[in-house]
C-alpha positions as CSV (number, residue, x, y, z in Angstrom):
1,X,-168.8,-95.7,32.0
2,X,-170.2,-93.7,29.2
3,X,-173.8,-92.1,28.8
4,X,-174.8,-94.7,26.5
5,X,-173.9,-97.4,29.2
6,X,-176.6,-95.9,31.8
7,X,-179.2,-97.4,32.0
8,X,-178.1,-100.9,30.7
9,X,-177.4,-104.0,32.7
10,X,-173.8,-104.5,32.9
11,X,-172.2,-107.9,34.4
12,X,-169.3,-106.7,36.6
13,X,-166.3,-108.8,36.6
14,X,-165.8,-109.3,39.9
15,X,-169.1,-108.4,41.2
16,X,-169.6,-112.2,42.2
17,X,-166.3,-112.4,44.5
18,X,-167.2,-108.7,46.1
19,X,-170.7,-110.1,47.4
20,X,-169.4,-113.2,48.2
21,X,-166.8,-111.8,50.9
22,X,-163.9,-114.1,47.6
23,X,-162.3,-110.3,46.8
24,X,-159.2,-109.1,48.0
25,X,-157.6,-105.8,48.7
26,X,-154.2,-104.5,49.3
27,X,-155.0,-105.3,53.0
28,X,-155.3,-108.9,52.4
29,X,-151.6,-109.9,50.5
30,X,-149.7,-110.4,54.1
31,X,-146.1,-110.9,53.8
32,X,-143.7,-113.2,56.1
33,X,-142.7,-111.8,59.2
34,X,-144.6,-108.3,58.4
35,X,-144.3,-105.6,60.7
36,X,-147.8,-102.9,60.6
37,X,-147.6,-99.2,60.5
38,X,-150.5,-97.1,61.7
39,X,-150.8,-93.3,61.5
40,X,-151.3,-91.1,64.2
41,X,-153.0,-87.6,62.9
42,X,-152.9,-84.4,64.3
43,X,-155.9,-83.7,67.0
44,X,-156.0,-79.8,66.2
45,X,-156.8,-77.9,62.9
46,X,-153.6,-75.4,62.6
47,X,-150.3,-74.8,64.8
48,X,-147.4,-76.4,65.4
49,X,-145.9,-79.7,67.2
50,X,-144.1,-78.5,70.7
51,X,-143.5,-82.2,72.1
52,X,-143.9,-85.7,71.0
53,X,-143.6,-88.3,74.3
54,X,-142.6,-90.9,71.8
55,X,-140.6,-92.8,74.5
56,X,-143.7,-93.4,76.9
57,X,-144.9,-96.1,73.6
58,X,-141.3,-96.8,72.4
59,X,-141.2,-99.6,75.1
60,X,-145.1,-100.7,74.7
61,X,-145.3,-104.7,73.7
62,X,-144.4,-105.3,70.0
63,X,-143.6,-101.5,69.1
64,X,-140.1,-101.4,66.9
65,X,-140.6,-97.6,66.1
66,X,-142.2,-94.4,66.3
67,X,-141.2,-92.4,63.6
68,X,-142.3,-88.3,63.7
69,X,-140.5,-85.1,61.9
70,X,-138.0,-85.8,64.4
71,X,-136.5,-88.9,63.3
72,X,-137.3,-89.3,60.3
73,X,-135.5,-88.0,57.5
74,X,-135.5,-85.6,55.0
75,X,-137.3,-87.0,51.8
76,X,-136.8,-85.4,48.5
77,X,-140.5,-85.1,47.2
78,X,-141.2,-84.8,43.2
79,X,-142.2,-81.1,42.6
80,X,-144.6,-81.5,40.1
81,X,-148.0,-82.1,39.9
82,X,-150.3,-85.1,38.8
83,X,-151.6,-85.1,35.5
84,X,-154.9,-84.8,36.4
85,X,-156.7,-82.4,38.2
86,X,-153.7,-80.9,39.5
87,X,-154.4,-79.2,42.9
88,X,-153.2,-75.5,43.6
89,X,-150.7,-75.0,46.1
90,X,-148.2,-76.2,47.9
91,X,-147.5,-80.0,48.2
92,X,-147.3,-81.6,51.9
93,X,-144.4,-83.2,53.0
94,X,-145.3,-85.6,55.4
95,X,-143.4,-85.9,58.7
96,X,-141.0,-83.5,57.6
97,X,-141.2,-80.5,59.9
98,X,-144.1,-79.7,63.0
99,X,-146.3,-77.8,61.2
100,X,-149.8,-78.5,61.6
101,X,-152.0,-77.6,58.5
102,X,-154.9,-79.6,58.8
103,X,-157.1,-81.8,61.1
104,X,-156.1,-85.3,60.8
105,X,-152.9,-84.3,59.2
106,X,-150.7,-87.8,59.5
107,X,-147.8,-86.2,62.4
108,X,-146.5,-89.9,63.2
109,X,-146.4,-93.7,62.5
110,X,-146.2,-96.5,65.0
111,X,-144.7,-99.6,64.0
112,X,-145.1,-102.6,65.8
113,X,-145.5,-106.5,65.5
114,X,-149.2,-106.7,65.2
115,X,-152.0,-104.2,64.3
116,X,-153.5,-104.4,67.2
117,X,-149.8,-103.6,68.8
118,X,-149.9,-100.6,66.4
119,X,-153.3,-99.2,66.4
120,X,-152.5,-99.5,71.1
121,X,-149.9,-97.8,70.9
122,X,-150.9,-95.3,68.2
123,X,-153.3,-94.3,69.9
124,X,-151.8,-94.2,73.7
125,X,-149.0,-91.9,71.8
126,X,-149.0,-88.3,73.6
127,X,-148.6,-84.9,71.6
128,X,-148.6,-80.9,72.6
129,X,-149.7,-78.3,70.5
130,X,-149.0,-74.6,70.2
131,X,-152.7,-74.5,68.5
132,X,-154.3,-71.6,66.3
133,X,-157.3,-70.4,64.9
134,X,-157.7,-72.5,61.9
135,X,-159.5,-70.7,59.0
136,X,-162.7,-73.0,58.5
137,X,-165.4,-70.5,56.2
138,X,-164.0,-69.7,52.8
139,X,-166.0,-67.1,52.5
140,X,-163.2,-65.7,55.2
141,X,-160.9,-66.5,52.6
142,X,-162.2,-65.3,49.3
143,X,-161.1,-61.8,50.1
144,X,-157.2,-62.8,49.1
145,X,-158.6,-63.7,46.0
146,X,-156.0,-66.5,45.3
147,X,-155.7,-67.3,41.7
148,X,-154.8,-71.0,41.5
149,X,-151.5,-71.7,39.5
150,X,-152.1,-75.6,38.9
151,X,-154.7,-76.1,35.4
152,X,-157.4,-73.9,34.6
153,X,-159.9,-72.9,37.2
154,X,-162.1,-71.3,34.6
155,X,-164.9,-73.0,32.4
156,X,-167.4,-70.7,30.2
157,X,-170.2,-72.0,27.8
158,X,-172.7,-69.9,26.2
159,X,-173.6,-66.4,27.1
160,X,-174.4,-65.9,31.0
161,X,-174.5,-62.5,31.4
162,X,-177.0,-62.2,28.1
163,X,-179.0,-64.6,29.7
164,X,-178.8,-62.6,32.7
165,X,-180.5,-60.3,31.3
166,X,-183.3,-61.6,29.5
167,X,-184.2,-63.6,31.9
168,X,-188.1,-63.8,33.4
169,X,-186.9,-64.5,36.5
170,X,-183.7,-64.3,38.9
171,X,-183.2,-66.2,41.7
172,X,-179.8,-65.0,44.1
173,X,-179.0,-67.5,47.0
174,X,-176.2,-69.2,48.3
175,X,-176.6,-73.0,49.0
176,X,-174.4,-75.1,51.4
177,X,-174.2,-78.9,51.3
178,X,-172.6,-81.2,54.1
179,X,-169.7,-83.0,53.8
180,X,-169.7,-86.0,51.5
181,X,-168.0,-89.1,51.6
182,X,-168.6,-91.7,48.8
183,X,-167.8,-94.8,51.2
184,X,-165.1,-97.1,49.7
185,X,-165.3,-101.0,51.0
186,X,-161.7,-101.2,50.5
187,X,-159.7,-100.0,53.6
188,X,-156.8,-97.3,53.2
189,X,-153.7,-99.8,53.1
190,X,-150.4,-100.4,51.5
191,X,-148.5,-103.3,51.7
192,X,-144.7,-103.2,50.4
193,X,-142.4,-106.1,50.7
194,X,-138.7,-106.4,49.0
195,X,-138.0,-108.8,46.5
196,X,-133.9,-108.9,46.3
197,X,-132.9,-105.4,45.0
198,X,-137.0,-104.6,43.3
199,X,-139.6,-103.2,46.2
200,X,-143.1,-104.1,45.5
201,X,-146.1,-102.9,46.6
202,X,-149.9,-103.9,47.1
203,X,-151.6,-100.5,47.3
204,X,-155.2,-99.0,46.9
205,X,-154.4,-96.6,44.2
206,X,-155.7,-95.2,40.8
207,X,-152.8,-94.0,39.6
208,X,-150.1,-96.7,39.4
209,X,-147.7,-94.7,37.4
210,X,-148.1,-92.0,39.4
211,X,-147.1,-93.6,43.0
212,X,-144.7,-95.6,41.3
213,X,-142.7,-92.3,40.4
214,X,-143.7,-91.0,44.2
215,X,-142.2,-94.1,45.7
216,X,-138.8,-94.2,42.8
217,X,-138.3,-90.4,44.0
218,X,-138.4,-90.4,47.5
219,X,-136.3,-93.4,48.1
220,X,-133.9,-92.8,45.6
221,X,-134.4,-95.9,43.8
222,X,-134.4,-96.5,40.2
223,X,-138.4,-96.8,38.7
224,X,-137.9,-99.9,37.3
225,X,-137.2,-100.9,40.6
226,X,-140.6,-100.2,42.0
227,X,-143.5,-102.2,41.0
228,X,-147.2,-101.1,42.0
């Protein structure tokens, strides 16, 4: 949407089907015989994965695998970064080693007949941490002063420090906002489904191109193979 479009009354193209309940998401294209894979994420902030009781689910009604750094294997991620709005730092592999580098960081997947098979067992599924202190004020952090290496981190217009100083008056203060979350109605889902020797997938992305070259990569298959 532009500047000159606020303001205006727009009719959106599938505004109708979203109010009426008609829309559907990635969630809704079910598949013959599809199996459901739900995430289990890590309960602590930082450490490491000591023990997984995978087997205590492993024989739970409906569940055909739990997959962890264990088991599954080692995936060849792209190394560079997206076009836009690259983020600094390191990329995570997921499920590749036990790690911990986040809250909620995905540490497993249950797969099982049903989703409510999945999401049981997913969340009866057991794991041990060696936890630590997880850095959680970046003011604790600006002291390393890391320079990001992905884009430009710097934007200038004008003359602030001029305007600094012929100022009338100068207000210093440091303001803190909560956490903000923009509420999607569609649900986090992907559905993929193999169509002879092409894999194609239903997914809730932006950037098509960009998971299609994920997905080509990691499974060693050719792009035109993939289809988002």
């Amino acid at each position: 949407m532009t500047i000159a479009s606020i303001g205006k009354p727009f009719t959106r193209v599938d505004g109708r089907a979203k109010v009426t309940g008609a829309a559907r998401y990635a969630a809704d294209f079910n598949q013959p015989d599809q199996l459901y894979a739900v995430i289990v994420s890590a309960s602590v902030g930082l450490g490491r994965i000591t023990d997984i009781m995978a087997a205590e689910v492993e024989s739970m009604p409906g569940v055909k695998a739990v997959i962890t750094h264990r088991n599954s294997p080692q995936l060849p991620y792209l190394p560079h970064k997206a076009v836009i709005d690259p983020a600094a730092g390191e990329r995570l592999h997921v499920l590749q080693d036990e790690i911990v580098r986040f809250y909620g960081q995905p540490v497993a997947v249950v797969v099982a007949d049903t989703l409510d098979d999945a999401e049981h067992a997913a969340a009866a599924l057991r794991i041990q941490y060696d936890s630590s202190r997880p850095l959680v004020d970046p003011t604790d952090q600006l002291a390393e002063r890391i320079a990001p290496s992905a884009g430009r981190a710097d934007r200038s217009r004008g003359d602030a420090d001029r305007a600094l100083t012929e100022a009338a008056y100068k207000i210093d203060a440091v303001y803190e906002i909560a956490r903000e979350n923009h509420n999607p109605m569609e649900p986090h889902a992907t559905i993929a489904a193999w169509e002879g020797e092409r894999l194609i997938l239903w997914s809730k992305t932006q950037y098509i191109a960009n998971e299609r070259a994920e997905i080509a990569a990691v499974f060693g298959l050719p792009v035109e193979s993939v289809q988002v």
